[in-house]
C-alpha positions in Angstrom: 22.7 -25.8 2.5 19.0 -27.1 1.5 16.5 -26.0 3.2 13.7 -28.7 4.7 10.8 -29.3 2.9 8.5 -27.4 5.1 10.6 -24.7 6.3 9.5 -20.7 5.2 10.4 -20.4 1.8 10.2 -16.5 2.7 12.2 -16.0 6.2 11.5 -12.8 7.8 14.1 -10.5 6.8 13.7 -6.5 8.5 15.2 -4.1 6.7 15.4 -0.7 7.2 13.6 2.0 4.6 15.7 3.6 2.6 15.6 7.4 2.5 13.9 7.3 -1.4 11.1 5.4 0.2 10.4 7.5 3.0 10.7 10.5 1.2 8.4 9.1 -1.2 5.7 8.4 1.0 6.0 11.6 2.6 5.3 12.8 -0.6 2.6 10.2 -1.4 0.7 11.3 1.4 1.0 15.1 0.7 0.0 15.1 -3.0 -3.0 12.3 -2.1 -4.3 14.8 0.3 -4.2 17.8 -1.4 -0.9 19.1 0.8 0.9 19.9 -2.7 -2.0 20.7 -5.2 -2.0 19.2 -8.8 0.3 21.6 -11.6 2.6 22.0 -8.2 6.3 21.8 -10.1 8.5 19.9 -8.1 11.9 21.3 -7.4 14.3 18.8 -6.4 16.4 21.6 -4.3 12.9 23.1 -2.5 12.2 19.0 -1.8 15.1 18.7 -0.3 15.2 21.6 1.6 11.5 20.5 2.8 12.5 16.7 3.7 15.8 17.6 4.9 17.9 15.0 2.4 20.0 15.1 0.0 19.2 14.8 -3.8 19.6 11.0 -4.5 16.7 10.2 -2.3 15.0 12.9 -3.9 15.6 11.5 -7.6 14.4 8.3 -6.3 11.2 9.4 -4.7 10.0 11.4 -7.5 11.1 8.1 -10.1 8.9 6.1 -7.2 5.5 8.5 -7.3 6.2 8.4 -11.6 5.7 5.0 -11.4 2.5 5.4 -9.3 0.6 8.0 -11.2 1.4 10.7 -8.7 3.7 12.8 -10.5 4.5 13.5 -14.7 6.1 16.0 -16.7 5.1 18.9 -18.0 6.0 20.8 -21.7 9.5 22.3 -19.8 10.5 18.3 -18.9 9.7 19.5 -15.4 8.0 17.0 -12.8 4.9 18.1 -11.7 2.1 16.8 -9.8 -0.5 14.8 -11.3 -4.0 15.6 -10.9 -5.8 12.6 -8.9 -9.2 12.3 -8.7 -11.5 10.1 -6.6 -12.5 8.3 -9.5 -8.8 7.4 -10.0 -8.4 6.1 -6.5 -11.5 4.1 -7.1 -10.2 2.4 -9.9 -7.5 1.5 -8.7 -8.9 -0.2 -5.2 -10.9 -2.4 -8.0 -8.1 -3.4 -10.0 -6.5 -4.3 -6.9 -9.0 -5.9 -5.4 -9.8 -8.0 -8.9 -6.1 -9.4 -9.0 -5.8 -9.8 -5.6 -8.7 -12.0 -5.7 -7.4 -14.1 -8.2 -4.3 -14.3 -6.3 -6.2 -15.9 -3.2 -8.2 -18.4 -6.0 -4.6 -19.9 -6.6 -2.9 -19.3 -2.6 -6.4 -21.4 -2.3 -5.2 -24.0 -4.3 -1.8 -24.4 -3.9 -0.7 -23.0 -0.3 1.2 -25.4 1.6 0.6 -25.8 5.5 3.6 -23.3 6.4 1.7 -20.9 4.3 -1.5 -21.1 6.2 1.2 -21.0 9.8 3.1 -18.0 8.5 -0.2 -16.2 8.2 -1.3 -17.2 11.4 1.4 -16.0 12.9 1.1 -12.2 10.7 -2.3 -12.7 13.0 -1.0 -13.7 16.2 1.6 -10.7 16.1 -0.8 -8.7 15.9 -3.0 -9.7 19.4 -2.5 -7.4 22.3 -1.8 -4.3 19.9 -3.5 -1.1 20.3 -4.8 0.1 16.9 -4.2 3.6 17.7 -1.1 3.9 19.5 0.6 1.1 17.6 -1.3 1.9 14.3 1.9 1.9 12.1 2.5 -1.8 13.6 -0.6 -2.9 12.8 -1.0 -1.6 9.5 2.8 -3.0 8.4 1.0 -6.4 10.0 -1.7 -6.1 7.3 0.4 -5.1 4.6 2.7 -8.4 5.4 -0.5 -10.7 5.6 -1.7 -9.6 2.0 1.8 -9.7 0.6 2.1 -13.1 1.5 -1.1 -14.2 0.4 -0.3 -12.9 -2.6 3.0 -15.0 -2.9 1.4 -17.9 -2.2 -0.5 -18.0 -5.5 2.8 -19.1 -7.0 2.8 -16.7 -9.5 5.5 -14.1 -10.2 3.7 -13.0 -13.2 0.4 -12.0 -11.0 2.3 -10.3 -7.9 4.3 -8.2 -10.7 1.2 -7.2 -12.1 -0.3 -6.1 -8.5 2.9 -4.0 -8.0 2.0 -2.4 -10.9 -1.3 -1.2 -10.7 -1.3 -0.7 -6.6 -0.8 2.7 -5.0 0.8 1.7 -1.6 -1.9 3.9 0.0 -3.1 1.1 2.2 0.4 0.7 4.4 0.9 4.3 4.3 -2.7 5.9 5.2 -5.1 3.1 6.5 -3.7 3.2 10.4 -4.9 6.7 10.3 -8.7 5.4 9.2 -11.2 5.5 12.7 -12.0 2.4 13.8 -10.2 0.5 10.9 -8.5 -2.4 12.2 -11.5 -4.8 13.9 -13.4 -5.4 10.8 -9.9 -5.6 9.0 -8.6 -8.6 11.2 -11.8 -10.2 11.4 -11.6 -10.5 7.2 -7.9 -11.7 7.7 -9.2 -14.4 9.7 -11.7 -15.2 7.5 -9.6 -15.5 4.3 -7.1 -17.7 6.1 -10.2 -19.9 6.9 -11.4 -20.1 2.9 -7.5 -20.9 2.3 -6.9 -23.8 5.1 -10.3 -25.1 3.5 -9.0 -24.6 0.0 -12.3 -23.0 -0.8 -10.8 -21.2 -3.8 -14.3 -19.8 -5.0 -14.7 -18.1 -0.8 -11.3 -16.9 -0.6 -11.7 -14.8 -3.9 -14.9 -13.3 -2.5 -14.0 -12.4 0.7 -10.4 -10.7 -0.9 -12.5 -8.7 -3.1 -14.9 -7.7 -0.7 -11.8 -7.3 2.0 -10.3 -5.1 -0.3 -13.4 -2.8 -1.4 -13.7 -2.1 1.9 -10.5 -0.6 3.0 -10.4 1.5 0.0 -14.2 2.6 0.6 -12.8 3.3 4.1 -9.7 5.3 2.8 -11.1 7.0 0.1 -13.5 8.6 2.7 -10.9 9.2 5.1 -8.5 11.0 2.2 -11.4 12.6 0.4 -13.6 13.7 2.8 -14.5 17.3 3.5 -13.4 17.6 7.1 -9.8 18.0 8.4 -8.5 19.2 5.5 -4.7 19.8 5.7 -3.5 23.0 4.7 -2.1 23.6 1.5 2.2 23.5 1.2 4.4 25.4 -0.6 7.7 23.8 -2.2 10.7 26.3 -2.2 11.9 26.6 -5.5 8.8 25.4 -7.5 6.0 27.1 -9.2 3.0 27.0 -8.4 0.2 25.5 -9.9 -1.5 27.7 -13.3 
């Protein structure tokens, strides 16, 4: 079968999470907010005692939070939790901001008309939501907007390179950020405006900027000095020296 010339080149596909993943942003959220302090080893029996899984999603999880930074190994060859400063979360909000600016240079330049629609539509979904009772809708919303933005730049080189240097902190903490989502969908529709105008030089701007805020927003959220969780103890795992 071909498909038409203008049909999605992306159909919406749901799938559900896999157990690795959820485990692994469990974790992601405990480690980012101090939950499980840095030096904390991580036991794979007390983690899945804790998550209630069995070991495979627990291999996975921690190969997952490796990849992001989150977790290392120590002299014994035991995973352990990496130490994460703010500086470290800045960092990487600007690295992913930069590339995701040059992303919507290019989705500027060469997105099609169905591009522009499909993100529309991201928008449209989202109308009639509440942001705090349907915050895990609206923030999957954002993270599909920006995912497809990125695509449309046409470059599998670029969105690898995002993967690699993003920390999915955004879909897994920004619902929980007061008062988050107006100023976020009002920058949505403002970089789909830049790319149906094909302003390349605006839509970079505003992606940046869009960016810097939301991690502004998050690392004050994660970081801040009220409602601290309380820290968590891992069966099986020692703690930190």
């Amino acid at each position: 079968m071909t498909l038409a010339r203008d049909a999605d080149p992306t159909p919406r596909i749901h799938r559900q999470v896999s157990l690795g993943q959820q485990v692994a942003s469990a974790l992601r959220r405990d480690i980012i907010r101090g939950v499980i302090p840095p030096g904390t080893v991580l036991a794979q029996s007390g983690l899945c005692e804790m998550y209630d899984v069995s070991r495979i999603p627990v291999r996975d999880a921690l190969l997952t939070l490796a990849n992001d930074g989150l977790v290392t190994r120590n002299r014994r060859n035991q995973m352990i939790v990496a130490e994460v400063t703010t500086q470290d979360l800045i960092d990487t909000f600007r690295a992913e901001a930069f590339l995701s600016g040059l992303a919507a240079r290019r989705a500027a330049e060469l997105g099609t008309e169905a591009d522009h629609d499909h993100l529309q539509s991201v928008i449209d979904e989202s109308l009639g939501l509440d942001p705090v009772s349907d915050k895990h809708a609206l923030s999957d919303l954002s993270w599909r907007f920006h995912r497809r933005a990125n695509q449309m730049a046409r470059s599998p080189r670029l969105t690898a390179t995002l993967r690699a240097v993003s920390i999915p902190l955004m879909r897994d903490f920004v619902g929980d950020v007061p008062h988050w989502w107006d100023p976020n969908q009002d920058e949505h529709i403002q970089i789909l405006a830049a790319l149906r105008a094909r302003d390349a030089d605006r839509a970079e701007v505003l992606t940046v900027a869009h960016f810097e805020h939301i991690g502004q927003a998050l690392i004050g959220f994660l970081r801040g000095p009220s409602d601290r969780p309380e820290p968590r103890t891992v069966r099986g795992a020692a703690p930190p020296q």
